[in-house]
N, C-alpha and C positions, 0 to 999 in steps of 0.2 A: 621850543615847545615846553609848555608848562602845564603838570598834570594835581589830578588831587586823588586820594584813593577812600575809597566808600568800602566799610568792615560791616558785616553781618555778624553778631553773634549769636547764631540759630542754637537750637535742643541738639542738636546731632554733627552739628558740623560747621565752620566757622569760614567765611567767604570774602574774598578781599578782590576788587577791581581795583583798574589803575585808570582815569579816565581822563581826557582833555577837554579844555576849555570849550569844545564845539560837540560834546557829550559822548565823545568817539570810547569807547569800551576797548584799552590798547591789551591791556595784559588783566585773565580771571585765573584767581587759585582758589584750593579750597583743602580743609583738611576735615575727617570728621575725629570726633570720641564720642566717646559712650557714655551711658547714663548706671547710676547705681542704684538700685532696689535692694535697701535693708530688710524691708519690711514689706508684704504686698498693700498695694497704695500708698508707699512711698517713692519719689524718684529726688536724687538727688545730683549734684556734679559739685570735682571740688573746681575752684575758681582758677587753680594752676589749670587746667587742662583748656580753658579759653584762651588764656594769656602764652599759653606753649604753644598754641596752635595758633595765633597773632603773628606770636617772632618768627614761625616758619612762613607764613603766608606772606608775609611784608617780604622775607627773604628772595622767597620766592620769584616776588615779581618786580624787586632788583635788579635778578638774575634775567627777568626776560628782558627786561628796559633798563640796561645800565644807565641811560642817562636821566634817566627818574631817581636816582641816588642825591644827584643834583638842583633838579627842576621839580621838586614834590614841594607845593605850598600849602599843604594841608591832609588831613586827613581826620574822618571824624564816621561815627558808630550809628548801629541800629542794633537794637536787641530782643532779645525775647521779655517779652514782659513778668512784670509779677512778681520773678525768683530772687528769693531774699538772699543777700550777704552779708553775713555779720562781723565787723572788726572792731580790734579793742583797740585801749590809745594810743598805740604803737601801730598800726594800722595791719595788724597781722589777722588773719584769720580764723576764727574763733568754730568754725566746724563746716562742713559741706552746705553748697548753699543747696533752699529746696526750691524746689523748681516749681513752675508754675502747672504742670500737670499732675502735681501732689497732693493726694485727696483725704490728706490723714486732717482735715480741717475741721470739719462738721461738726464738730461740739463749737468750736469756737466760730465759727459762723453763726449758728445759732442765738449764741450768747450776744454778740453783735447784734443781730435784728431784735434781740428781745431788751438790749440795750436803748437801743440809739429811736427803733419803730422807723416813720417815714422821715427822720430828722437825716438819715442817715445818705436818704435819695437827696433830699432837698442840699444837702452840704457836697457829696460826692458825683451824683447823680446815677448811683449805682446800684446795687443791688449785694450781699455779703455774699459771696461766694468760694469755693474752696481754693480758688486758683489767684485768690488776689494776694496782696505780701500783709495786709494789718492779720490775717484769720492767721499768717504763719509769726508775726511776731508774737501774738498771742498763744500759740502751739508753744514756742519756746521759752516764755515767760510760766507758762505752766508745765512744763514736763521737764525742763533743764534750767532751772535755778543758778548753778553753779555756771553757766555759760552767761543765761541772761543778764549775770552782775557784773560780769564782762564786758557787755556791749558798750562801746563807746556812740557807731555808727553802723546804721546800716546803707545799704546799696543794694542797686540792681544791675544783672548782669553788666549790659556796656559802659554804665558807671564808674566798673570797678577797673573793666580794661583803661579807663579816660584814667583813672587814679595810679593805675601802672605804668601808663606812660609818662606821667608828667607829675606825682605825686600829690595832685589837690583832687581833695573829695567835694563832687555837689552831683545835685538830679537837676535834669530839666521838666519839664512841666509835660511833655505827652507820658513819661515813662511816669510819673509822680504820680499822673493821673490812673495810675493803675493800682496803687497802695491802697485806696481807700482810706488814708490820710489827708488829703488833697481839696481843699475847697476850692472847686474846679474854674467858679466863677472870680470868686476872688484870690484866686492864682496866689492862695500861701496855704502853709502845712493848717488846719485843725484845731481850734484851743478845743473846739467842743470834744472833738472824738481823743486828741490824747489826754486830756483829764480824765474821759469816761473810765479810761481802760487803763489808767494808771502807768502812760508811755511818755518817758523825758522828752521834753521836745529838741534838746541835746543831740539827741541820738539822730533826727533828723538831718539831713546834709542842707546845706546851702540850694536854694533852687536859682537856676539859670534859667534863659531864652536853648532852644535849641542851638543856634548854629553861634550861639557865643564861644569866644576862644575861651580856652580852661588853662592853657598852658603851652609849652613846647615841649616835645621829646626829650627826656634826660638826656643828657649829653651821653655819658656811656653808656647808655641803651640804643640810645640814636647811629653811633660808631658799633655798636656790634651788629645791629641790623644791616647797615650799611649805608647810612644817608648820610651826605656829606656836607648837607647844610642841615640850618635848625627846620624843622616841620612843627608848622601851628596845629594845633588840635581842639576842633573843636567838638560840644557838647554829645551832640545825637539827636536819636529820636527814639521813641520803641517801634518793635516791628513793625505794626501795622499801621500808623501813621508815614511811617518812611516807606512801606507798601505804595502807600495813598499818593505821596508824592512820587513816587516814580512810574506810577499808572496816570499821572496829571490832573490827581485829583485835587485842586489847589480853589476850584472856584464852584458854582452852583449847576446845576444840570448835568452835573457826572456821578455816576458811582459806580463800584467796583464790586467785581463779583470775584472773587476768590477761592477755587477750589485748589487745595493741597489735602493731608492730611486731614484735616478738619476745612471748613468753610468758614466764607469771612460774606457777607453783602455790608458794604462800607459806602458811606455820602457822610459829604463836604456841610460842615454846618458853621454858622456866623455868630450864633445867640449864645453868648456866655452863661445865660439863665436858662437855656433850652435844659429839656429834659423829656422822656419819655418814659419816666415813671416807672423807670427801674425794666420796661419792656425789652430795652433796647442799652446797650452799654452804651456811654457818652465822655469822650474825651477831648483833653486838651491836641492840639494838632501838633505837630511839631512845625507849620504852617504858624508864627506869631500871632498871639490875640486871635486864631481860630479853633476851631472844634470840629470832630466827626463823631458821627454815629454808627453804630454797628450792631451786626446779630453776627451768631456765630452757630455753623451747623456744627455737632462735636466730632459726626465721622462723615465728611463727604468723600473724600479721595479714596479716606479709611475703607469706607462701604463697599466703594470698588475693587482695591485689592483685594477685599476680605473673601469676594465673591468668586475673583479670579483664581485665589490660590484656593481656596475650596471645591471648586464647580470645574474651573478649567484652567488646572498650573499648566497644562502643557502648551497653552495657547498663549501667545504676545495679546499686551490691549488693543494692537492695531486688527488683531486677528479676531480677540475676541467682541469687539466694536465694529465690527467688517461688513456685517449685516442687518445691522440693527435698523437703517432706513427702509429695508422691504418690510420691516415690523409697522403695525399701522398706529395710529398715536392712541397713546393710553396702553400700549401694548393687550390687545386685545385684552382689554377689563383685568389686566392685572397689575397692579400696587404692589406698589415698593415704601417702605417707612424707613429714613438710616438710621435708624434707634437704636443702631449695635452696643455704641459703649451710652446709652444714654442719651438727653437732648439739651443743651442750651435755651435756644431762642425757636418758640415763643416759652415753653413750658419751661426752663430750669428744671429739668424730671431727670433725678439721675438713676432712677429705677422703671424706668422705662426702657424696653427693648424692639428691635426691628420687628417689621413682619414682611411677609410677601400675601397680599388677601387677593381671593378670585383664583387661583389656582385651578384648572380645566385640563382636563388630560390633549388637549390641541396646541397647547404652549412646551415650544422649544428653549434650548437655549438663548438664543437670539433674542426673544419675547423676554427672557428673564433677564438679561444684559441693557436691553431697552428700558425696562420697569427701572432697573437699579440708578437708571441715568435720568430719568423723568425724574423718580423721587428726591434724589439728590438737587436737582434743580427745582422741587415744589417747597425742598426743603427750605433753602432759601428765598425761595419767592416770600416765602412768611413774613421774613424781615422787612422786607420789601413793603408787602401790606401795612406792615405797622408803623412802617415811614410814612405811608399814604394816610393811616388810619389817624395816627398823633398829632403829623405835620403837615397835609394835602402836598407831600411830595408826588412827584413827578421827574422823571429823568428824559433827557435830550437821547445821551446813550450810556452804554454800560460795558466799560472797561472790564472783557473778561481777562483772568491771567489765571496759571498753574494747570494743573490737569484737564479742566473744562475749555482747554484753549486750545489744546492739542489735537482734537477732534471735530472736523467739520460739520457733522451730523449735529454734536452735542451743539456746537456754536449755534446752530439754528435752532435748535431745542430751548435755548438759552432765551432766543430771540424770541420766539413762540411764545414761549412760559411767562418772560416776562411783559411779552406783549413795546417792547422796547427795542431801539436798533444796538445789536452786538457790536463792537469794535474791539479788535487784539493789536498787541504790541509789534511795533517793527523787531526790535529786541528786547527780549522779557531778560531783566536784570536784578529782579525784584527789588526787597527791600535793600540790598547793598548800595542800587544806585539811588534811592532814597537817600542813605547817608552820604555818598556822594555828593549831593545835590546841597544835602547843609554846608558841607564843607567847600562847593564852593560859591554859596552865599555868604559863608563865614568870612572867604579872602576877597570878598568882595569884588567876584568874576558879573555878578548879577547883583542887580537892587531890589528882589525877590525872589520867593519860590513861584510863583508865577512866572517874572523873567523868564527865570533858569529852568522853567516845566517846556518852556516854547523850544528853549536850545536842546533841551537833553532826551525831552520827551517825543518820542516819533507813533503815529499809529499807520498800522497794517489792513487789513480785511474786515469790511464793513457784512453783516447779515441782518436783514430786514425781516420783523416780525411778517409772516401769514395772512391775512386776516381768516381764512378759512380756520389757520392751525390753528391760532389764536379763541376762536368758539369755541372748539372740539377742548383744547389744555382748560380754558376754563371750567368747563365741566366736569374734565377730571380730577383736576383741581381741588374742586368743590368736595367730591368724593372723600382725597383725598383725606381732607380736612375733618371727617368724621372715624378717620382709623383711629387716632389716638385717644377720644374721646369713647371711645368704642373698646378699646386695649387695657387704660391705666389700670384699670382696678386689678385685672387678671396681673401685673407684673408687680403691683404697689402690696 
């Protein structure tokens, strides 16, 4: 038996499988830490507490599969995007990396778009935002001098674990794709935007293919973990491209819907020149020579804890989701907007806030549990339109996964809303088994991520759009779509 193992390095907690050649899931650990808050709207992590929480989890499930010490021909990352690491030429670390939900940017975003204007979509395909890593190299270029002459290179989270394991620094091309350095079509770093901003191109790492090898295990790293032969390592992916391939998003008439913390509706795209105009984020795949597109809701999951521990801690979600089918659609005339911390996609509005509108003294709990789940899923439906609206997409079906998959009601709400057949995971392994799936096209188990989408990737439970319900969500829908327009200026 010959295994490879797939590394998450998530915001919270770092997740490692052990998996085999026929996509079997043998042994999951997982460790969390925490994040630092110097400042409010600052989040930081230092890069030891990834690499700590590696050696335990790799240890880990040693312990559960001794003879994966032996039989492990690979192993290779998925990470959170965006968060910057800076090392000097000693490859030591120069201060806490920031994290992609770090929102001390805004001056230097600004400065960006008033830089670069549309040159900036047409080279990246993106839009400047506070979460990408050029608005934080530019934070540190301005506010810490005595660091910034330091920099030799920077990195992104799973970059810097590939640099711990095996001592060579480079990015690959989905993670890259998230700098804002990245000319995405011609898959190399920028002259335009680092002369703008006065950034060495030096300090850039070398860019890879994802599931290229970068190296082997140090020898004495590899003997302290406990592996008894060499393990190849290869590149990664960022999170939500290695999402994409472990939900089988590798070809055309899938996309993925995404409820966690925040939301993701993600589709598979081909056109290296594509672009939707800053609407919609546009990246490299960790898929070779392809691309996905995405929106992002900023609190979907968020929305719903926030409601649970507010409204009803003492109820489980199974409890408080229990009844929300006798609730009739559109939750009798009341609206939900997740605008709690803000919105992504369509608006970029980070001053914008939730509402609940129609409120009637005939509306229960139940009614408001129902709104908060419509919303969250109209929320997303956006992105969706604007793939329609850009691209005349259309989806075959839609890969839901994370919270919105948990719940049967929601699954056909899902179905409903988007007017598209639902389909969930045999086993949800998220983005880990993304990384998985590189590494083992890296050892060349498969002669693609396609191949290896067939082997690895299983679906469960199909739900079929309404067409009744289907009439009735569009309407509400529509409604919907007038809160924010109706809202901005009271919160702006």
């Amino acid at each position: 038996m010959s295994y490879i193992i797939g590394i998450d390095v998530g915001t919270s907690s770092l997740k490692g499988i052990l998996v085999t050649k026929q996509g079997n899931v043998v042994a999951t650990r997982q460790q969390e830490y925490g994040l630092e808050t110097p400042q409010p709207g600052f989040s930081e992590q230092h890069p030891a507490v990834w690499t700590d929480a590696l050696v335990s989890v790799l240890k880990q499930l040693l312990t559960d599969v001794p003879e994966a010490a032996q039989k492990t021909e690979g192993i290779s990352f998925s990470g959170q995007m965006h968060s910057l690491v800076l090392l000097n030429d000693e490859g030591e670390i120069l201060r806490n990396a920031i994290l992609w939900n770090d929102v001390r940017t805004t001056p230097q975003c600004e400065e960006i778009t008033r830089t670069l204007g549309d040159e900036l979509i047409d080279i990246t395909k993106n839009k400047a935002l506070e979460g990408f890593t050029l608005p934080k190299l530019l934070w540190v270029k301005d506010n810490e001098p005595d660091i910034w002459q330091d920099v030799a290179r920077f990195l992104l989270p799973k970059d810097y674990v590939g640099f711990f394991l095996t001592g060579n620094q480079q990015m690959e091309y989905s993670d890259a794709a998230g700098t804002l350095l990245l000319n995405t079509g011609e898959k190399e770093w920028s002259q335009k935007i680092l002369q703008a901003f006065d950034i060495p191109e030096k300090i850039c790492p070398p860019l890879v293919e994802s599931s290229d090898c970068i190296g082997y295990i140090k020898t004495g790293l590899a003997t302290d973990i406990g592996f008894d032969t060499p393990v190849a390592v290869y590149s990664g992916g960022a999170d939500n491209a290695c999402a994409a391939l472990a939900a089988g998003i590798t070809s055309s008439g899938l996309a993925l819907a995404s409820i966690g913390t925040s939301g993701v509706f993600l589709s598979y795209e081909d056109d290296p020149k594509g672009s939707y105009g800053g609407h919609l984020h546009y990246f490299n795949h960790a898929d070779k020579d392809r691309y996905y597109s995405m929106g992002v809701t900023l609190a979907a999951g968020h929305s719903l804890s926030w409601f649970k521990q507010t409204f009803a801690s003492t109820k489980s979600y199974d409890e408080l989701l229990g009844n929300i089918s006798s609730v009739p659609i559109g939750s009798d005339n009341l609206l939900f907007t997740p605008y709690i911390a803000g919105e992504r996609t369509p608006y970029t509005d980070s001053h914008i806030r939730g509402s609940f509108v129609g409120i009637s003294v005939g509306h229960t709990l139940d009614h408001f549990a129902r709104a908060v789940i419509e919303g969250i899923t109209f929320s997303l439906k956006d992105s969706q339109e604007l793939m329609k609206q850009y691209a005349g997409k259309t989806f075959d079906a839609i890969v839901s996964v994370g919270g919105g998959a948990k719940n049967q009601d929601w699954l056909q709400i899902q179905a409903d809303v988007f007017n598209t057949k639902i389909v969930t995971l045999a086993s949800e392994q998220g983005p880990a088994l993304g990384a998985a799936m590189i590494a083992a096209v890296g050892a060349n188990w498969f002669d693609s991520m396609t191949d290896c989408s067939r082997e690895f990737v299983a679906y469960d439970k199909e739900y079929l759009p309404d067409d009744n319900h289907v009439s009735a969500y569009d309407t509400c829908y529509r409604h919907y779509r007038k809160v924010y327009p109706a809202t901005k200026n009271i919160f702006n």
